[in-house]
C-alpha positions in Angstrom: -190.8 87.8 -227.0 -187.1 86.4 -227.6 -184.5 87.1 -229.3 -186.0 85.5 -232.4 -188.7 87.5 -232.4 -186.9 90.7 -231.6 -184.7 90.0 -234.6 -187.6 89.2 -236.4 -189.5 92.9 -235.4 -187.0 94.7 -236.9 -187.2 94.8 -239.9 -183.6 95.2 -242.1 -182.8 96.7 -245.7 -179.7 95.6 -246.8 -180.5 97.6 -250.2 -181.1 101.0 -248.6 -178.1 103.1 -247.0 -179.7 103.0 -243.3 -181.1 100.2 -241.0 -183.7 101.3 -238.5 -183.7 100.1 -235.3 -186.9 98.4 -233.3 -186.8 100.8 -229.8 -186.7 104.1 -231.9 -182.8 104.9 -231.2 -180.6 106.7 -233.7 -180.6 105.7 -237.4 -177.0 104.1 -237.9 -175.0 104.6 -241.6 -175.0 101.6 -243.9 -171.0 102.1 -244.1 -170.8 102.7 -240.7 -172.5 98.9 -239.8 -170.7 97.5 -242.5 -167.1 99.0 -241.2 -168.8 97.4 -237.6 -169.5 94.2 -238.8 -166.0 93.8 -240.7 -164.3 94.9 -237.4 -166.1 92.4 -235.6 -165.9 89.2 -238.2 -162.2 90.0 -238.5 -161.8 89.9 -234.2 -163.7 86.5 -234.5 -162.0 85.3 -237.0 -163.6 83.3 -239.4 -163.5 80.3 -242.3 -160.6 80.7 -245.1 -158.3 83.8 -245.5 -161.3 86.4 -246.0 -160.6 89.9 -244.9 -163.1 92.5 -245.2 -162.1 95.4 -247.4 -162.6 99.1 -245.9 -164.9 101.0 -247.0 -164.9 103.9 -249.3 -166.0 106.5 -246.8 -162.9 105.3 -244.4 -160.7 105.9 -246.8 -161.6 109.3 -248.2 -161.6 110.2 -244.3 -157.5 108.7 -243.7 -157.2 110.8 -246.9 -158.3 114.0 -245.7 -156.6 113.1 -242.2 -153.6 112.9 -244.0 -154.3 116.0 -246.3 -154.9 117.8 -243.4 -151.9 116.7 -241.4 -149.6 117.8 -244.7 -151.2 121.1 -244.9 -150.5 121.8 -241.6 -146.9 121.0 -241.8 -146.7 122.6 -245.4 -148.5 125.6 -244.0 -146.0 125.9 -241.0 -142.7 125.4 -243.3 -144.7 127.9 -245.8 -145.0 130.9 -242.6 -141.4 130.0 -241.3 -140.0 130.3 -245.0 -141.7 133.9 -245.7 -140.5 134.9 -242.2 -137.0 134.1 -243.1 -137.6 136.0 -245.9 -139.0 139.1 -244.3 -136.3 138.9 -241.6 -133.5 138.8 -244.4 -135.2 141.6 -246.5 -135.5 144.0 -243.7 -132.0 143.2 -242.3 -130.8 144.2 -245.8 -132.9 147.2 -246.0 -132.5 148.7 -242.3 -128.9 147.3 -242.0 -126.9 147.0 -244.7 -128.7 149.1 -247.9 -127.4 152.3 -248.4 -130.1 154.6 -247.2 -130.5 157.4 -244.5 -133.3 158.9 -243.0 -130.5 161.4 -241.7 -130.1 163.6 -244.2 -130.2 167.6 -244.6 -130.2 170.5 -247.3 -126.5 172.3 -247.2 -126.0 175.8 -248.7 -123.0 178.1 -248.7 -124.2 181.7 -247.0 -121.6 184.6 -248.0 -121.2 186.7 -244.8 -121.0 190.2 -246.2 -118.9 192.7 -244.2 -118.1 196.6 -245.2 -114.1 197.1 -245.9 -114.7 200.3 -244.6 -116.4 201.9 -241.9 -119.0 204.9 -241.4 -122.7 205.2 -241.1 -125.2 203.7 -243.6 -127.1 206.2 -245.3 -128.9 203.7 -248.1 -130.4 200.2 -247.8 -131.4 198.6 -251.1 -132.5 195.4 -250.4 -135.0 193.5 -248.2 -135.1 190.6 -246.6 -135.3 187.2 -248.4 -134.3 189.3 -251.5 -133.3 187.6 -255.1 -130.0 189.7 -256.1 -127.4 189.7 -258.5 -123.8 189.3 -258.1 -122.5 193.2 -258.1 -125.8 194.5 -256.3 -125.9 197.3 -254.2 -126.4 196.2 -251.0 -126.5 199.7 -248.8 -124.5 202.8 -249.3 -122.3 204.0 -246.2 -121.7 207.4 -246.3 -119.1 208.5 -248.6 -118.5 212.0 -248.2 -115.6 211.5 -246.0 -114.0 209.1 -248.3 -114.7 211.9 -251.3 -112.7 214.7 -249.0 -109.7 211.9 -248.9 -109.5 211.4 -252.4 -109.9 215.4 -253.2 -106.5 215.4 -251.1 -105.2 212.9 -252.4 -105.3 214.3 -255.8 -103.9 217.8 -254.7 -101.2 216.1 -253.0 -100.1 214.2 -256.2 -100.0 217.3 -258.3 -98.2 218.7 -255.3 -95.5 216.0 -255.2 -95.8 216.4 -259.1 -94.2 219.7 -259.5 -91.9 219.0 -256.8 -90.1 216.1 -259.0 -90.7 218.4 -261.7 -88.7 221.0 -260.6 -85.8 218.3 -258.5 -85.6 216.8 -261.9 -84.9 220.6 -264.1 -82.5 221.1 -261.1 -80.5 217.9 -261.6 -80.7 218.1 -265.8 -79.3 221.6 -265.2 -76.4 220.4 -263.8 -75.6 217.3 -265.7 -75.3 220.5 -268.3 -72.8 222.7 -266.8 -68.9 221.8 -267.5 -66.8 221.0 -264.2 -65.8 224.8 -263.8 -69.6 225.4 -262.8 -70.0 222.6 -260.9 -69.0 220.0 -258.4 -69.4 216.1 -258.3 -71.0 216.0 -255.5 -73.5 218.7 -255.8 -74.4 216.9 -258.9 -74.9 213.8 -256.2 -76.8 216.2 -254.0 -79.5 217.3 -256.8 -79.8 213.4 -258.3 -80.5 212.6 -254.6 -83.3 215.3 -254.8 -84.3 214.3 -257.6 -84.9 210.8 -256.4 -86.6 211.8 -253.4 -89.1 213.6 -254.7 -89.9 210.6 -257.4 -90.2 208.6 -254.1 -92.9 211.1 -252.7 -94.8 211.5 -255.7 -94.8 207.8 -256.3 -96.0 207.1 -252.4 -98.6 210.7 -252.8 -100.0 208.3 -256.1 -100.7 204.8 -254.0 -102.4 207.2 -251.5 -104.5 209.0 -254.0 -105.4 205.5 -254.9 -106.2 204.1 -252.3 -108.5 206.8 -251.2 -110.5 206.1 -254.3 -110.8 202.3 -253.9 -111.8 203.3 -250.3 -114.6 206.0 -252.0 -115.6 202.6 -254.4 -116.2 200.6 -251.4 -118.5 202.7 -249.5 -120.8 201.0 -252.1 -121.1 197.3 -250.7 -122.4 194.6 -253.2 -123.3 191.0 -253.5 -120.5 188.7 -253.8 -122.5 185.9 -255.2 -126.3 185.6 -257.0 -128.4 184.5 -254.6 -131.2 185.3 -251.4 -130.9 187.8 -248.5 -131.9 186.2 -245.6 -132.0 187.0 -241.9 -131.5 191.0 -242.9 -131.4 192.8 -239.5 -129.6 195.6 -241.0 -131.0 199.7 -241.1 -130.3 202.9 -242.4 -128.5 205.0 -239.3 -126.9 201.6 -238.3 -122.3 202.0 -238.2 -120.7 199.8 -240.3 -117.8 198.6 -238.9 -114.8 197.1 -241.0 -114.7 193.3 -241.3 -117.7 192.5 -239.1 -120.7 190.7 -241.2 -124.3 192.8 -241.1 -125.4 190.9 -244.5 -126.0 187.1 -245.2 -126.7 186.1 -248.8 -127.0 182.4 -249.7 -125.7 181.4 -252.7 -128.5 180.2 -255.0 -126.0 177.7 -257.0 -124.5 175.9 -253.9 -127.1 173.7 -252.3 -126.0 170.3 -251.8 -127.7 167.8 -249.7 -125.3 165.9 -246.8 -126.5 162.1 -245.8 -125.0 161.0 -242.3 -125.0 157.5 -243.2 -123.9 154.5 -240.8 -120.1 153.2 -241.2 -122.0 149.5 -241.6 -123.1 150.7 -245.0 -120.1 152.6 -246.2 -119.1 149.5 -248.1 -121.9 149.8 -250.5 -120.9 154.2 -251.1 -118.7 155.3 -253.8 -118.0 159.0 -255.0 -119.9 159.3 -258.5 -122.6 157.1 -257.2 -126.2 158.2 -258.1 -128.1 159.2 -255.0 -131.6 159.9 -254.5 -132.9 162.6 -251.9 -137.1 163.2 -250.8 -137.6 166.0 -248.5 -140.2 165.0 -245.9 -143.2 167.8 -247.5 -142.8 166.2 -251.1 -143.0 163.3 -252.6 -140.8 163.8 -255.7 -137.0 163.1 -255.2 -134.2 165.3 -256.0 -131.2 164.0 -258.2 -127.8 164.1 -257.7 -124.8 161.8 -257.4 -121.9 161.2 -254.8 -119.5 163.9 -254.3 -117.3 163.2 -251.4 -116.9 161.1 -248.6 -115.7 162.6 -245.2 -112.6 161.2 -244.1 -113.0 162.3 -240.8 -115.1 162.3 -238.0 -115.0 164.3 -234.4 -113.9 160.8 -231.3 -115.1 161.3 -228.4 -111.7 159.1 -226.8 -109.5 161.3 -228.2 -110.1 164.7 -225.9 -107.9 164.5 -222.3 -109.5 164.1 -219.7 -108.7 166.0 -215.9 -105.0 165.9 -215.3 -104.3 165.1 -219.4 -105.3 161.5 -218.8 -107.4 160.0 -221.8 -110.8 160.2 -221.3 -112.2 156.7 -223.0 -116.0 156.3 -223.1 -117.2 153.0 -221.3 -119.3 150.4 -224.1 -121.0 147.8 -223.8 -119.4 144.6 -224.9 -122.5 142.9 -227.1 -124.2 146.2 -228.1 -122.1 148.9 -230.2 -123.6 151.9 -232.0 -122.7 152.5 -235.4 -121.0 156.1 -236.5 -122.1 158.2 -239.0 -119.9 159.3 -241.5 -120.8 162.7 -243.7 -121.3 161.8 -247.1 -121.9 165.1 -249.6 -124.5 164.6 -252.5 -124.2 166.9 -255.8 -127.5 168.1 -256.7 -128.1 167.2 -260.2 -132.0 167.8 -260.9 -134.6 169.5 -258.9 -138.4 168.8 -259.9 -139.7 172.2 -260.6 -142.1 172.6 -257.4 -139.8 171.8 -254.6 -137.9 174.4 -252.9 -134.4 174.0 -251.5 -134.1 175.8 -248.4 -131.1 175.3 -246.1 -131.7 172.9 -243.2 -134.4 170.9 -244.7 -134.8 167.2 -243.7 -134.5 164.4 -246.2 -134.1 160.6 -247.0 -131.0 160.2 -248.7 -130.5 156.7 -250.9 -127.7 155.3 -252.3 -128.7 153.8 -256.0 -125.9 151.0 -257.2 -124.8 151.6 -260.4 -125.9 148.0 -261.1 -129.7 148.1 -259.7 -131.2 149.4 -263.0 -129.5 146.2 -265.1 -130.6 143.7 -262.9 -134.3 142.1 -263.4 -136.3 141.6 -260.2 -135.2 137.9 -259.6 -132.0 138.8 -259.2 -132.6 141.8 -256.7 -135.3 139.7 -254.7 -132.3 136.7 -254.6 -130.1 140.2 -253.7 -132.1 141.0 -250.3 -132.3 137.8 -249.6 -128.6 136.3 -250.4 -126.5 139.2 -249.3 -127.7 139.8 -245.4 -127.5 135.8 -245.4 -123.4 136.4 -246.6 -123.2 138.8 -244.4 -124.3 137.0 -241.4 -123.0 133.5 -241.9 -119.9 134.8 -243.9 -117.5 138.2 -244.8 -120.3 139.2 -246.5 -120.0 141.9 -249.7 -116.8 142.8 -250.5 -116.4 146.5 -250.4 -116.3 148.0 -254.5 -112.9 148.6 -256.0 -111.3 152.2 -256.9 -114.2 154.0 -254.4 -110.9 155.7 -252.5 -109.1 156.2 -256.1 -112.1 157.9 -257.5 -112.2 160.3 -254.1 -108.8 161.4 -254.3 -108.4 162.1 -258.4 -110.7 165.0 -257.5 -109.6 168.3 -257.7 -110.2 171.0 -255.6 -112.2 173.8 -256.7 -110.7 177.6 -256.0 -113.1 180.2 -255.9 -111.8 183.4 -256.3 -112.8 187.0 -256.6 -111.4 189.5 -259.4 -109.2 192.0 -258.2 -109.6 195.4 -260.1 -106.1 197.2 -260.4 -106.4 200.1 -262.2 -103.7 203.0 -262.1 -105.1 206.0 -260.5 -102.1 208.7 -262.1 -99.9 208.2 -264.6 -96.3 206.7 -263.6 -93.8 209.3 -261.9 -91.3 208.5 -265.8 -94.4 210.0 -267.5 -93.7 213.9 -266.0 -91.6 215.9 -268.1 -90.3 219.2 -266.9 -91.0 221.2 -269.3 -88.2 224.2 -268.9 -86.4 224.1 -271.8 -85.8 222.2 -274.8 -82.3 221.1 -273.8 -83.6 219.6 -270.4 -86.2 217.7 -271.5 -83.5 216.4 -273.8 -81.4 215.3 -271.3 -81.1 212.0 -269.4 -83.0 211.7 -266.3 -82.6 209.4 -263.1 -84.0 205.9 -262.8 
């Protein structure tokens, strides 16, 4: 057969979507010959200006090339975009947001110690006891203090009607005309006189003594608060001045936040702070109560022969110092113990943060680590220093209890006669 007839065997639908082919081989896409015989007529070239239009299918396929291709890029400048992004937010949060994960619970401990000393005879407390200011912490044994002020009291009486008598002596003869007496025996009794006042007055801060000495065999609490770390027994000597008792002060906790100097622009005093202990998920309250103004350099201790002794650094990679900053505990949530020592994440709330709407903190985490790298970044907040050093100090101080153990040596009369008593005495 020819070519004719081989044409002529197979047979052709121009109306269907596929064109069969005489030797069985694979059935070949309408569009597909069409696109074929368009490529081929247009190599040719043929009659006139005709040019065969594309089909449909080859231009929803340069579409979707095209589509794809954009995605791509969009997709890449999409990742690199939330990258930036996620960079910027956790440079701001890691680097330059006030927060510590270097935190601890602070308490001030009152160190108890006897005034006097002796053997304790009474314990009243127990360990990781709740007292009151002005408990009874043990009893040392008084009954030597009780023989002091026993002598004490006999001596005053002593030195008592010793003035009395110097003073009837001297009245006497302030009484007596010159005949009787001499100027300077007159000098020699108001001497007496004066002496003996002396003695009675020094017998009276004796006596009293010895019965503030008899009070404090009785030690107490100086603050309300919790025993702790109580070590001490009954048949243990207590010696004066040296500390057997700790009590911590229930109202003192505070909360310190070692935060690195690269944050320290975004700390002021009065600031609200936020502190979670690492057992419990709510957060104690407080606010900013000082900053440390200094902190222990290791360059400034001499070395061997008084030389300085400077640390060697790297030049590209510097660590950051942390400076102390102390957090006033405002409000505790009801089941969360303080106890000293405790860890905690200590954050740094601007007084801003709760005025601003999301868009503006999202634009904050992502502008401000942006300033800070390409420019001078944040300025540091005005009056932080100012507010720091309006603060007054605050003076704790324990009452003193004065009270006269005898009546005053110009109280004793001496009762002879009606004329001395009368008469003008010494001063």
């Amino acid at each position: 057969m020819g070519v004719a007839q081989a044409r002529d065997a197979a047979p052709r639908r121009h109306d269907d979507a596929t064109v069969e082919t005489p030797s069985g081989a694979d059935t070949i896409d309408r569009s597909d010959l069409d696109e074929l015989v368009a490529r081929d007529t247009s190599d040719r070239g043929t009659e006139g200006d005709w040019q065969p239009v594309p089909s449909t299918r080859s231009r929803r396929r340069a579409i979707g090339h095209f589509l794809a291709s954009a995605g791509r890029h969009l997709a890449t400048v999409a990742i690199a975009l939330i990258a930036i992004l996620i960079s910027a937010a956790t440079w701001q949060h890691y680097v330059t947001a006030p927060w510590t994960r270097n935190g601890s619970v602070r308490v001030q401990v009152a160190n108890v110690a006897p005034q006097v000393a002796g053997k304790i005879v009474e314990l009243r407390v127990a360990d990781n006891q709740f007292v009151h200011k002005g408990d009874v912490l043990y009893v040392i044994d008084p009954f030597d203090f009780e023989v002091a002020v026993h002598v004490g009291k006999a001596l005053v009486d002593q030195r008592a009607a010793d003035l009395e008598v110097k003073r009837a002596e001297f009245d006497r003869r302030q009484h007596l005309t010159d005949l009787a007496t001499t100027p300077e025996e007159q000098q020699i009794f108001a001497g007496n006189a004066m002496q003996a006042k002396a003695a009675y007055e020094a017998a009276a801060h004796q006596l009293a003594q010895a019965e503030l000495n008899l009070k404090r065999t009785n030690v107490v609490s100086p603050v309300d608060g919790y025993v702790t770390n109580l070590l001490l027994r009954v048949g243990d000597y207590a010696v004066t001045g040296v500390s057997n008792v700790s009590v911590i002060d229930a109202s003192s906790f505070w909360i310190d936040g070692y935060f690195e100097e690269t944050k320290m622009a975004r700390i002021c005093v009065g600031d609200r702070a936020e502190a979670q202990l690492i057992g419990y998920a709510k957060p104690i309250l407080g606010h900013v109560k000082t900053v440390t103004r200094g902190i222990s350099a290791s360059n400034a201790t001499a070395g061997t022969q008084g030389l300085p002794n400077v640390d060697p650094i790297y030049t590209w990679v510097r660590l950051a110092q942390r400076v102390p900053v102390r957090v006033a505990i405002d409000t505790v949530p009801p089941d969360v113990p303080l106890v000293s020592g405790m860890t905690a994440t200590v954050t740094i709330r601007q007084p801003d943060a709760e005025r601003r709407s999301w868009f503006d903190q999202a634009r904050a985490s992502l502008v401000d680590p942006l300033a800070d790298w390409f420019g001078e970044g944040r300025p540091p907040r005005q009056h932080c220093l100012q507010a720091a050093s309006e603060q007054r100090p605050e003076i704790e101080a324990l009452p003193i209890a004065r009270e006269p153990a005898i009546p005053p040596a110009e109280t004793i009369a001496p009762g002879l006669t009606p004329g001395i008593d009368a008469s003008p005495r010494p001063r």
